[in-house]
N, C-alpha and C positions, 0 to 999 in steps of 0.2 A: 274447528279453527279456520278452515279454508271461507268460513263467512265472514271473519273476522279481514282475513288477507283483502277479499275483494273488497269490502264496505270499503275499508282503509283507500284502495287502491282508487274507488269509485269518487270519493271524497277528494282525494288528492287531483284527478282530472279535472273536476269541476271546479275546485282551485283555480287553477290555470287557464281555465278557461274564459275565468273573472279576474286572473291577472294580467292574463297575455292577451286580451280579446285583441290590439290591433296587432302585436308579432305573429299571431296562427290563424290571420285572418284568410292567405289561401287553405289554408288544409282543416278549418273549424268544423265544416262539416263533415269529414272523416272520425275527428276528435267526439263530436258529437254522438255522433253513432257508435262508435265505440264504447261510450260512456252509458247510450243507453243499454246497449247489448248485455254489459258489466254485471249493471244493473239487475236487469231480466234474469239474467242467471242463476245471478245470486238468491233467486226467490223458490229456487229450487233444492239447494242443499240441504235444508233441513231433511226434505225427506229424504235425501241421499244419502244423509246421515245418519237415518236408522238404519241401514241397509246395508251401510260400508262393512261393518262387521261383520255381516254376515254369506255378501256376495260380494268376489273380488272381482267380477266386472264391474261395480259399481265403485268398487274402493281405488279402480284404476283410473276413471270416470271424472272421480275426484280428484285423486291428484294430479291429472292432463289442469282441470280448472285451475289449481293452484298454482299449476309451472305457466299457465297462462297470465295468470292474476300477476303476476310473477316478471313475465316478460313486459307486460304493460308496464309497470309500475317504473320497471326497468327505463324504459322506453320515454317514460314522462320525466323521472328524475336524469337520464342523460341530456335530453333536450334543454329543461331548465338548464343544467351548469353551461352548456355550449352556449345560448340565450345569452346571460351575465357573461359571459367570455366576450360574443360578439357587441354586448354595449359597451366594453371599456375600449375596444380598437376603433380608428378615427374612421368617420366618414363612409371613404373611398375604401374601404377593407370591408364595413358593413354591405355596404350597398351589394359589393361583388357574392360575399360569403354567405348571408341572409340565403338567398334561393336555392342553392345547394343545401344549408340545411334544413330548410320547410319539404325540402324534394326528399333526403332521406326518411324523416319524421312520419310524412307518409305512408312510404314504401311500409318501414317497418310496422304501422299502423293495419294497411292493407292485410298485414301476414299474418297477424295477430287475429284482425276479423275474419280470414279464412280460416283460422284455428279454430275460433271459436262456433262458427258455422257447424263443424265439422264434428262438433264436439255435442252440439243441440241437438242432432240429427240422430247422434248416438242415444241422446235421453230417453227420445222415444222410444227406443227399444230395447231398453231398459226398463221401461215403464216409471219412468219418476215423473211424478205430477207434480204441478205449481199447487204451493200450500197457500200462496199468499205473499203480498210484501207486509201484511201489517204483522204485529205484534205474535211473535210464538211463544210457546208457552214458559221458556225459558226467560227469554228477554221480560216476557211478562213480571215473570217471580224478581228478576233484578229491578225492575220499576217497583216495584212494590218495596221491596226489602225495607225494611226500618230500620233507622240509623242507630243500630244496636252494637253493642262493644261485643269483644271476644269473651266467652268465659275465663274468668280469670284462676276458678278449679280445676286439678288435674281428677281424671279419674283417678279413684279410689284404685289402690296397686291390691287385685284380687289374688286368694292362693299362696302370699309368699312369706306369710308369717312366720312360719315355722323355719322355713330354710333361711329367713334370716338372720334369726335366731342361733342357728346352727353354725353360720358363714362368723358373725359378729363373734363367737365364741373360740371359731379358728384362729381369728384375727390379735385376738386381746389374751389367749392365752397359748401354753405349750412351750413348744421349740422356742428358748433362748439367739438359736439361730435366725439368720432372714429366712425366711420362708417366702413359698410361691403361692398362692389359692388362686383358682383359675374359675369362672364361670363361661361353659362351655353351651351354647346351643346354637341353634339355626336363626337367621336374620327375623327379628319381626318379632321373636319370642318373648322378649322379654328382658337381655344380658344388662343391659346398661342403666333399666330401672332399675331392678333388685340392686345391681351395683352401688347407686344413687341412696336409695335406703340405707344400708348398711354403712356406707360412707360418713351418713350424715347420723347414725345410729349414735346416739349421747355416752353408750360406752365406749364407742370407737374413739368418738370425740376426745372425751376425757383422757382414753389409755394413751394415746398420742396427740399429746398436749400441742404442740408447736412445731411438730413437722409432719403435716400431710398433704399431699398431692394430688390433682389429675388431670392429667392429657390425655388427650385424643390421637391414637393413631394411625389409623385408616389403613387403608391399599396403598396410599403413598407416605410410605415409611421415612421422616426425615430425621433422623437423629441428634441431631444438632440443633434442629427445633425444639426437640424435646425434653433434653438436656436444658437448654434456656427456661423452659416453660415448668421445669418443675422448680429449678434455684428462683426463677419469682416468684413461687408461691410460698416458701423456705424464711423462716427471719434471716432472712441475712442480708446486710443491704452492704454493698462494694463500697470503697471510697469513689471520688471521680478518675484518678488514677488506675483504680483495679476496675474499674467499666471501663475502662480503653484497653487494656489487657483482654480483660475478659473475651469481649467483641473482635479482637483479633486472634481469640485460638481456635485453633482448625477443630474438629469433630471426634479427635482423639482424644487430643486434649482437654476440651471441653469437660470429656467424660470424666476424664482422671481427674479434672479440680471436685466435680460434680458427688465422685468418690470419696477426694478428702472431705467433703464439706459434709459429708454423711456417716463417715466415721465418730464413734462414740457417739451417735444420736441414735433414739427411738423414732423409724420413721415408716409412713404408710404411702405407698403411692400405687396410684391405681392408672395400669395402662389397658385404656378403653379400644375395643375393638382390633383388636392387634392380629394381622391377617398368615403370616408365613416365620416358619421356624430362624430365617434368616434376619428378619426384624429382630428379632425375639434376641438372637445372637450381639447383635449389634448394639442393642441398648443393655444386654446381661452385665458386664462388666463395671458398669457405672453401680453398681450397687455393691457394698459392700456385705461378706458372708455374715462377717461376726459382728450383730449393732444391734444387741442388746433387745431383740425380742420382734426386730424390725419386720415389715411385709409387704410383702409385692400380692396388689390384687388386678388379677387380667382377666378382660371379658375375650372371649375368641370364637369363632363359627369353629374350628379345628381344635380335636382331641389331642393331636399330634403336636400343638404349639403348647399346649397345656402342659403335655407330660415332658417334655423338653423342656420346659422352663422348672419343672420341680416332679422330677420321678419317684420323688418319696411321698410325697404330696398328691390325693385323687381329688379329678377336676369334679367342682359341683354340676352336671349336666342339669339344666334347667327342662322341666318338662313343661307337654304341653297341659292346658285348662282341663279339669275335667267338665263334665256335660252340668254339672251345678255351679263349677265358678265361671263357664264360659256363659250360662245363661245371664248370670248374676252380673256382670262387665258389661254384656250385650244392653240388657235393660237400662239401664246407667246412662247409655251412652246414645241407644236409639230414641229414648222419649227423654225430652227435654222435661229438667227440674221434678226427676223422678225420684220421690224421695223414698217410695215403698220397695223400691227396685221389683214393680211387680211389672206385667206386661196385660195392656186390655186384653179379654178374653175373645173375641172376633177376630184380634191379629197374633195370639198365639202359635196357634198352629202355623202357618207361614213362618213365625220368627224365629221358630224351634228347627224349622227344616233348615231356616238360612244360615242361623249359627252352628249348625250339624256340617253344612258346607265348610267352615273354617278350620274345623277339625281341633280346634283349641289355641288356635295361635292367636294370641294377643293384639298384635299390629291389624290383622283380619277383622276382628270382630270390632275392634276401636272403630276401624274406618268403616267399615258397612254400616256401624251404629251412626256415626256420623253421617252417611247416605240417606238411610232413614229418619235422621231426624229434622232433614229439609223437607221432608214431605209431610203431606196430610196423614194425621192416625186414621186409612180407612182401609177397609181389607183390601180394596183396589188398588191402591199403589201399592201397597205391601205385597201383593202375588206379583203385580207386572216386575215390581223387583228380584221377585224371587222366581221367575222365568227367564227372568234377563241376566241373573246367577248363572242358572243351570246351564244356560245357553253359552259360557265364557269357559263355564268349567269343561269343556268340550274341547277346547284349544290349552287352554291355562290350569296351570293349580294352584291351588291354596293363597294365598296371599295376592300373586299374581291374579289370578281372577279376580278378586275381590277389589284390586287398587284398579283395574281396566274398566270392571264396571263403574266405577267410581268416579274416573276420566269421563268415560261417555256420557257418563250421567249430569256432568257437568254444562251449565249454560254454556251455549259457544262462544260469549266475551270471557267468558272465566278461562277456558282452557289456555291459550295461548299467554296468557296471567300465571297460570300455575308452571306449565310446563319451564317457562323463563326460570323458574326456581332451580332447574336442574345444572342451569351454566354455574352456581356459585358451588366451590369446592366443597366437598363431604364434610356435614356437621359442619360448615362455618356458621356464624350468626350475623345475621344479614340487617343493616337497620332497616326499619318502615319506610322511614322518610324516604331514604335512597331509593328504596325498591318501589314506593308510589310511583318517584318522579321519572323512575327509568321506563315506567309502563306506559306513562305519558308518555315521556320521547319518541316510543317506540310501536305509538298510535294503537295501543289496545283499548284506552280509553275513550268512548265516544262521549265528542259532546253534546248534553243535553238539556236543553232550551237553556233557562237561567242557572242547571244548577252546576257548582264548581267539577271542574274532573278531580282536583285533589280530593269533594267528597263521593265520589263516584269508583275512584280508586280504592279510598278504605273500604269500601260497601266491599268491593270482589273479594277483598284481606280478609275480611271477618268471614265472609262467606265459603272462602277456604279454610280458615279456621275452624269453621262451627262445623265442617264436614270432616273435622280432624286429619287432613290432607297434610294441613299447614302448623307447624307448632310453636305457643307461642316461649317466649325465650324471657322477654321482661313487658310489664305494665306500665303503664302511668298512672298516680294516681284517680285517676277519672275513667280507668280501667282500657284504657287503648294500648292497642301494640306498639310497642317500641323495639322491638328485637324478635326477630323470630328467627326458623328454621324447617329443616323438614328432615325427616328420617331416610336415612342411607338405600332404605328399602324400595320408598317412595321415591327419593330419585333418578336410583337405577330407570325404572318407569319413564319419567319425565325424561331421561335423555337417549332412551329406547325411540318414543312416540317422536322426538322431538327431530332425529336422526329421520326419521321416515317423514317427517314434513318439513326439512330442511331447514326448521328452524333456528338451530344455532349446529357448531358441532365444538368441541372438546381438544384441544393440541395439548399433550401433556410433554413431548418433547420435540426437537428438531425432526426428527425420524419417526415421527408418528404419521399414519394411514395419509394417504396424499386427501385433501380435502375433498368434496363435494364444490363443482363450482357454481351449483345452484343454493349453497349454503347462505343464509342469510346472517349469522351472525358469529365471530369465534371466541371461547374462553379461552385465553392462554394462560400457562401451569407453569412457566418457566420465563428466563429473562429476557426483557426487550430489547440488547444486545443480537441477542440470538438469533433471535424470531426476527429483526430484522436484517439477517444475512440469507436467511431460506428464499427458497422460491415463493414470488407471490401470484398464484392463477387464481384468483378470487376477486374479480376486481367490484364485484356487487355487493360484497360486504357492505354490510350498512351498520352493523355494533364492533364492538375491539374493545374486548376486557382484559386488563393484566391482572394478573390476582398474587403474582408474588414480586413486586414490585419493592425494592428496597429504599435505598440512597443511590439508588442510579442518576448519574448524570448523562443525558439522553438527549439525542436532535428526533425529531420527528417527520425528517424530510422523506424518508420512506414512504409515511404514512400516507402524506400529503399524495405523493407521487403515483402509490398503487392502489387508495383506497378513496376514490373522491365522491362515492356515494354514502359517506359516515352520517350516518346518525346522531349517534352513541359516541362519543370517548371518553374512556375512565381511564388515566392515568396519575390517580390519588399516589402518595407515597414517594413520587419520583420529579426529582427535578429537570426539566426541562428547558434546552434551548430552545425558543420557540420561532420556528424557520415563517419566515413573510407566507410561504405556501397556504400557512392555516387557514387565511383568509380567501381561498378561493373553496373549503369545504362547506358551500354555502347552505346545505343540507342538514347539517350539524343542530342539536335539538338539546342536546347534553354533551358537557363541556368541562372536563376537571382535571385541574392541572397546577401545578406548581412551578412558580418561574424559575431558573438556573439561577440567574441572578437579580437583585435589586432593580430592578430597571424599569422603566414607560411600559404604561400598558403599549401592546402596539397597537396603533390606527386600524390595521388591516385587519384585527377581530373586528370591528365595526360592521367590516361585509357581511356576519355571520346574524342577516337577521330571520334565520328560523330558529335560532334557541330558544328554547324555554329556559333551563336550568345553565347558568352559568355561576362556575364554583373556582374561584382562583384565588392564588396567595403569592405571597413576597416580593410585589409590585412597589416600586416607589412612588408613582404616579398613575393616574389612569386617565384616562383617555374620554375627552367629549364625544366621542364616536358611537360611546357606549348609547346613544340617546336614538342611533336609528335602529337597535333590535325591538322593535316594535311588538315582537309576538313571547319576550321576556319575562317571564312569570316568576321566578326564583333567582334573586342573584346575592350571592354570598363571596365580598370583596375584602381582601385584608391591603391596606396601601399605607402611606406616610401621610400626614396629614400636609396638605398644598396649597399652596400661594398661587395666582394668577386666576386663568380660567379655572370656575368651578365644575363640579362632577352634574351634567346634565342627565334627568331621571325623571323629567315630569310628562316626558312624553312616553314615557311606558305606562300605557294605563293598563294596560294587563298584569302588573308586577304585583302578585302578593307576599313576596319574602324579601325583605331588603336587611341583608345583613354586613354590619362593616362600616359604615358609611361615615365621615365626619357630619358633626350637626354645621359647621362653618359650610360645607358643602352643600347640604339637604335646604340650608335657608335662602339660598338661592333661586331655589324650583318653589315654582308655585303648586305645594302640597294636596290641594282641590283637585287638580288634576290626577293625582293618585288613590282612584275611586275604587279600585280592588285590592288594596296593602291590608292584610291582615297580620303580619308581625315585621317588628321593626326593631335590630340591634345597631344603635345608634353611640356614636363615642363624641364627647363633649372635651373643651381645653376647659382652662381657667376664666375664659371670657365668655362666662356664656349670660347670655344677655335672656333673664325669664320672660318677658312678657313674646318676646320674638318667637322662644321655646314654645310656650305652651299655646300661642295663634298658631304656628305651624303644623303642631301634632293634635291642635283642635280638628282641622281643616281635614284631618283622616278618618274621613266616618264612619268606616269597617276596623280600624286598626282594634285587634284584640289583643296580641300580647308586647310588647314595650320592655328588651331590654337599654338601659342606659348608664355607659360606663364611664367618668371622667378617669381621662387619663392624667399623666403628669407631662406636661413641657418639659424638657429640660432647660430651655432656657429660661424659665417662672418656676424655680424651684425651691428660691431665697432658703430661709433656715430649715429649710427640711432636708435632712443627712442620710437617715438612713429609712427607707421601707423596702422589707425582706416579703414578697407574695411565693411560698414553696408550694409548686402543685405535684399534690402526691398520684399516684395511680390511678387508674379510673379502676372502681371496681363493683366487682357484679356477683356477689357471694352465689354459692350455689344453692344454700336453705331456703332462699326467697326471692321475689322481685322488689326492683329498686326503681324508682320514678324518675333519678337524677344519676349525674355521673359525679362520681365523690370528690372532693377532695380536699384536700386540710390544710387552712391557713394559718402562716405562723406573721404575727405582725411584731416586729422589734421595737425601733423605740422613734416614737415621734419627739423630736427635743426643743426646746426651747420652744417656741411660737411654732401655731400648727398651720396649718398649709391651708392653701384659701378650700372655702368647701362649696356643695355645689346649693343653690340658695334653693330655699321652698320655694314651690307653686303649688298653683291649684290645678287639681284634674278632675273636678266636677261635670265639667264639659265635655268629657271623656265618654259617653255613654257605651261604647260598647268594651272598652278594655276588663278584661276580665284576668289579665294576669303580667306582672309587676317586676322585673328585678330593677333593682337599684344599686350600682357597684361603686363606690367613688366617698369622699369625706361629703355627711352631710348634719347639719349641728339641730336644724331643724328643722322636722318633720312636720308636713303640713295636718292640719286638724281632719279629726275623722272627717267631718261633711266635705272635708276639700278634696279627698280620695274617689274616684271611679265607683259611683253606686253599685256598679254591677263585679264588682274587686271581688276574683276568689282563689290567685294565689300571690304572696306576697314575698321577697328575695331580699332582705336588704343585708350585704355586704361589703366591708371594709370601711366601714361609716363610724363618725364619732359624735355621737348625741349625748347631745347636753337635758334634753327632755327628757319627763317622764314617757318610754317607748310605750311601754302596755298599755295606759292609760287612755293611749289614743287608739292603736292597732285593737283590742279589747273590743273597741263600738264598734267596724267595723263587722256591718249586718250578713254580709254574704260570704266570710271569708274561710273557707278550706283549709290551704295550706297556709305555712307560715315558716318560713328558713331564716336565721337569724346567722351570720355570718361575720366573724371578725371585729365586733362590736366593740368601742372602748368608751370611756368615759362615761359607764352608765351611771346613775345617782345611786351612790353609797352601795352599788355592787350589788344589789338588791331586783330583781325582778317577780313585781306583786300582779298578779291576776286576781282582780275583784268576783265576787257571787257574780254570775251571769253574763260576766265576761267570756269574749271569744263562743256566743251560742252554737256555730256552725262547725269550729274547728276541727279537723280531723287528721292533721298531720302536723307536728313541732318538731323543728329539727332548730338543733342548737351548738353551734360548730365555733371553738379558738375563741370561748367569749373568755377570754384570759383575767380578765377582771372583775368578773362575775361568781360571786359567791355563793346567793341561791336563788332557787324561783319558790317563789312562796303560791299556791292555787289554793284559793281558799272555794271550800266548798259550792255545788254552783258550777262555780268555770271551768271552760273545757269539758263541761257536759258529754260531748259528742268523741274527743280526742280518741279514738284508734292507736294509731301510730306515734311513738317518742324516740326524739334520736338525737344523744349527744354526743356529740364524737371533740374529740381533744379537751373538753370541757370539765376542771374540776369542782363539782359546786354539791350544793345540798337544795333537796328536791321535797318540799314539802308539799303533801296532801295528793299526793300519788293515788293513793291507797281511795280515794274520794272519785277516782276517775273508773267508773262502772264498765265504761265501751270499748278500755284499753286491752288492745290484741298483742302488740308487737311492739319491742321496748328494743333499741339495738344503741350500744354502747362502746366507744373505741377508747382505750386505755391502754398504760402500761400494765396500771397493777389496778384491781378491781375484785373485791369481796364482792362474789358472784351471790353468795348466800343473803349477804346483806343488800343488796339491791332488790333478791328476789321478797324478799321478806316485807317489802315497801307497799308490794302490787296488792290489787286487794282481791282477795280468796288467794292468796300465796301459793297454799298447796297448790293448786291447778298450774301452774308457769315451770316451763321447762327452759332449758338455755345451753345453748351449745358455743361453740367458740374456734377461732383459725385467726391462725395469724395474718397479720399484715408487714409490710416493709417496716423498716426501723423500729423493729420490737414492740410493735404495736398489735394489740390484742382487741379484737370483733368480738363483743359479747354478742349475742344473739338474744331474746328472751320471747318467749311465746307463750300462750295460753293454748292449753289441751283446748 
């Protein structure tokens, strides 16, 4: 990691050196030399880095370089902000002030080069030799890497057939009482799979039809979290009157509603991970004794929480693998797409001894498999690995050993990637996109020649994936991460190593360990209230995460005050006054925030031109100023739409995310000049003028995904009375992944004369858009050939078409997906798919097409179709049964003949279906093929 510190460090000087050439012009060659020294250094850690583990003079060696790399870094980012301080004071202040700080900039420079002197002198007697600046074998495999997705399979869960069987039996029958079943073993073993199994077990399902549960709840026991988290999973939806109640009662209370609302119901909840008899106490209550056959299922590291929570009841202690299922997971997981589950005969031996190391624990073997399957099948990496075991298990055991090797094993741009995972709280699920762009900010990604860091970034993601470090959570259709995670196990890890490289540390309360002031970045566990009355000695902080951030209404003038080396700032969820100060964090790289009030962007973010990612909302106007962040790569804006000056954006030619934006603004900028936009969420009035439209979004030769929403004026609203858009919860069932976030529209009644809509064009010129939503009235749909030849997923919602939809969507030669949304006005309710219609299709989601009677697929079409999903949709489905490639059929209803749906699929027998509620008595069919 410490190679990653200095590059960063060395890059950043050289920066400055190309910015500031006439302000550092006395002291450039100090700058210089320093920079090369950096440099030099740096060509040594690799080998240092075999060695650290092994010799802790060498591991001390290292970290001197890193508080070095450290101090520099320090050193350059203070100067910069005094820099921008002294160009804004007039003249006669510059002239005086200027010499005194090129004289300190020095000094501190000087002390830094005597460090590192001092530090070179030591290597040699040490014995580290220069490996080289080019290419190590590490960085090598990341150049290479192929831009390959995550597996989207989990392993095969080995060994647990039988005790599932056993667990699901407890569960569905016996004791008319609540009852407790506890699964009890050591971290890494297994508790929360098997858990997962039997939860989603078809008898389970069936015997508890409409109320079942699961939260997570960790070492930080919050009960009142908990309590919320299982009534949203529960059919029971509040009036708006009983959510303002609800949200107003304190953690007692809670409980006692959470109680009645479980009385007289059959209910299952499963509390994950649950660490101390005192938790355990704390949430007992909320469950009521007598409810009809009801059950509490708890995973716990403690026998003792187990038998507490039900003494009549013996906990299922999970054991560990014997030496035939550990072989059998091991093979699985160390050779990629191994179907025999067998192992070459030249790296047997080695594999037998490594997995003999894990001693059968679960977590152990996944990730060693995972180690192993970044490498060559030759007996030669397989023994250096399995020396570089033995040699871990000498300090470490079991799982520990196994995750450490695992770290070191890792490229040095990966680790300080991975480690970062450990600031986000236990078991959260973390998006991709956030977690790319936070690596960016936070210079782990290097840039290299033409290619993007956004795809440089996925590269590290999948790369912790494939090493099963990193786990994924949900897909995208096209099989990429959209949500991941990491196990409790592997984090402890990550914020072990992460503490001994100062890379971030952890504040769970006011009164927690006084920090490290060499700390580089903090998570905070608690409220920004709080945290900002403590003491602040950290003034080098460069990240600041809140992670339980509510409806706080918050100033930030602390921040400004103690922390002016910021990076990083995540303050998502809370509203913000936003003090003039922010504008002097000129370091700032990532940016998220919610305004207090409706109000002007202010000017003074303008100064903020190192962001990449800028993420803001509830602004009523924004600000021309926005046009000098020059180094802006992602901006995601929500504002009112504005008269006067327009929103200037054509001088960001590094921006590939523009989300937000009015089109009356965007047509203003000349679009040409926006040569790296690859996705664009654009919102239209009623005047929108097509020929203007489609020259402007011609003129974006990279743009590949296009959404565009027309809104409604209110003052152009003439006879349109009433349109009702109800967004329902976002959800993420636990049986599968999901591509998109849900949600269900209800459209009332368009009356009399319909509201202007948005008019056709052509997007032939489009050459690289590859993916389409369309939100707003539109009556006609341009002809296949006028759509984006390269079209492969399609969104159209809240649209009133008077055309035949299939007829045209059908030609469309490349298209994938296909979400149909809110539809009205289709011809005679009818939706016909022709023979050989849709060839490529492999996802139909068909959502509130309230007027829609049936889909007719006549044999032929939909060839390809996988996936079908009709959520609020009453209709008849013919030629189902004709669809040979269909896997997963997911249905949202009131009331649904499960047997008659299944009866449709073709080979019936083989389709399974399980089911969980949703809000408003809505029911999730699920339907799968064995």
């Amino acid at each position: 990691m410490e190679r990653a510190v200095i590059s960063f460090v060395v890059n950043r000087i050289g920066d400055q050196l190309i910015e500031e050439a006439v302000f550092l012009k006395d002291v450039r060659p100090r700058i210089e030399r320093l920079h090369r020294d950096l440099r030099a250094i740096n060509c040594f850690l690799e080998a240092a880095d075999a060695k650290q583990e092994e010799d802790p003079r060498v591991r001390n060696w290292v970290s001197d370089i890193r508080d070095v790399a450290y101090d520099a870094e320090d050193v350059v980012d203070m100067f910069i902000l005094k820099a921008e301080a002294l160009r804004r004071k007039i003249f006669v202040k510059r002239i005086f002030q200027k010499p005194r700080c090129l004289h300190n900039l020095g000094k501190k420079i000087d002390d830094i080069q005597t460090n590192l002197q001092d530090i070179s002198k030591r290597r040699e007697i040490l014995g580290i030799k220069n490996i080289g600046e080019g290419t190590s074998t590490s960085t090598q495999m990341l150049q290479n890497l192929r831009r390959t997705t995550p597996r989207a399979e989990k392993h095969v869960i080995v060994g647990l057939n039988e005790e599932a069987e056993k667990l699901v039996k407890q569960l569905t029958t016996g004791d008319p009482r609540r009852r407790v079943i506890s699964i009890v073993g050591m971290g890494g073993i297994g508790k929360t799979t098997l858990a997962k199994k039997i939860y989603n077990h078809s008898r389970v399902v069936d015997h508890f039809q409409s109320c079942r549960a699961w939260v997570y709840v960790s070492q930080d026991c919050r009960p009142r979290d908990i309590f919320q988290q299982i009534l949203n999973q529960f059919p029971y939806t509040p009036t708006g009157d009983e959510a303002r109640k609800i949200e107003k009662l304190q953690e007692n209370e809670l409980g006692d509603f959470l109680h009645d609302q479980l009385k007289r119901k059959r209910f299952l909840v499963v509390l994950d991970d649950i660490w101390g008899s005192d938790d355990w106490k704390c949430l007992a209550n909320a469950f009521p004794e007598e409810s009809d056959g009801s059950r509490l299922l708890l995973t716990t590291r403690k026998k003792d929480v187990a038998l507490q929570a039900d003494a009549q009841s013996v906990p299922y202690e999970v054991k560990l693998l014997s030496e035939a299922e550990s072989w059998k997971l091991f093979c699985r997981s160390a050779i990629p797409d191994n179907v025999t589950e067998s192992c070459p005969p030249e790296l047997k031996e080695f594999g037998e001894r490594m997995v003999k190391k894990c001693a059968g624990l679960p977590l152990a073997i996944v990730v060693l498999g995972g180690l192993l399957s970044s490498k060559k099948q030759l007996s030669t990496e397989w023994e250096k690995v399995l020396k570089n075991l033995q040699a871990h298990f000498s300090s470490d055991k079991g799982v520990d050993a196994v995750l450490s090797l695992s770290y070191i094993d890792l490229p040095h741009n990966l680790r300080s990637c991975f480690l970062y995972l450990g600031l986000f709280p236990e078991d959260q699920i973390i998006p991709t996109r956030k977690l790319l762009l936070l690596w960016m900010a936070e210079g782990f990604i290097p840039q290299q020649d033409e290619r993007r860091m956004e795809d440089t970034a996925e590269d590290y993601l999948n790369e912790l994936i494939s090493r099963n470090l990193v786990q994924v959570v949900t897909l995208s259709v096209n099989e990429r991460a959209t949500k991941c995670q990491i196990h409790d196990v592997v984090r402890d890890l990550c914020i072990k190593r992460a503490k001994e490289q100062n890379l971030f540390e952890i504040k769970k309360s006011v009164s927690s360990s006084f920090p490290s002031t060499k700390s580089r970045r903090q998570g905070i566990y608690f409220d920004l209230e709080r945290y900002a009355s403590t003491k602040h000695s950290t003034p080098y902080i460069r990240s600041l995460f809140f992670f339980t951030l509510k409806d706080h209404r918050s100033r930030l003038d602390f921040i400004c005050k103690y922390f002016k080396l910021l990076r990083v700032l995540d303050l998502e969820g809370s509203f913000i006054e936003i003090p003039r100060a922010i504008g002097k964090l000129i370091h700032l790289r990532y940016l998220r925030l919610n305004s207090q009030h409706r109000t002007c962007f202010p000017t003074y973010l303008g100064n903020l031109r190192s962001l990449q990612t800028l993420d803001i909302n509830n602004f009523r106007k924004v600000s021309t100023m926005m046009q000098n962040m020059a180094n802006l790569r992602h901006l995601f804006i929500s504002y009112e739409r504005q008269d006067g000056k327009p929103l200037r954006i054509d001088t960001l030619r590094n921006l590939q995310t523009l989300s937000g934006i009015w089109f009356s603004d965007l047509q203003q900028n000349d679009t040409s000049k926006l040569p790296n936009l690859h996705k664009l969420k654009i919102k239209v009035g009623f005047d929108l003028e097509v020929s203007q439209f489609s020259n402007s979004i011609a003129k974006l030769e990279n743009l590949r995904s296009l959404y565009l929403e027309r809104l409604h004026d209110p003052f152009q609203l003439g006879n349109l009375r009433s349109l009702h858009c109800e967004i329902f919860q976002r959800f993420q069932p636990e049986t599968s992944s999901y591509p998109f976030d849900l949600f269900s529209l209800n459209l009332n009644n368009f009356v009399k004369s319909d509201p202007p809509s948005i008019p056709s064009f052509v997007m032939n010129s489009w050459l690289h858009l590859s993916k389409l939503h369309l939100k707003g009235n539109i009556k006609q749909l341009p002809r296949a050939h006028e759509f984006s030849p390269n079209l492969t997923q399609l969104t159209l919602e809240g649209i009133m078409l008077d055309s035949d939809t299939m007829a045209i969507l059908e030609k469309l030669p490349k298209l994938l997906i296909l979400r149909l949304r809110m539809i009205s006005k289709l011809r005679q309710g009818v939706l016909q798919v022709s023979a050989n219609g849709f060839p490529q299709l492999k996802i139909l989601q068909l959502a509130s097409l309230d007027q829609m009677k049936s889909l007719n697929i006549n044999k032929g079409g939909m060839s390809k179709l996988t996936q079908l999903q009709n959520f609020f949709c009453v209709l008849n489905i013919q030629g189902v049964s004709k669809l040979l490639h269909l896997q997963k059929v997911d249905v949202i209803d009131s009331y649904l003949d499960a047997n008659r749906w299944a009866s449709t699929f073709h080979h019936s027998s083989n389709w399974r279906h399980t089911k969980r509620w949703l809000d408003n008595d809505k029911g999730l069919w699920h339907f799968y093929r064995r």
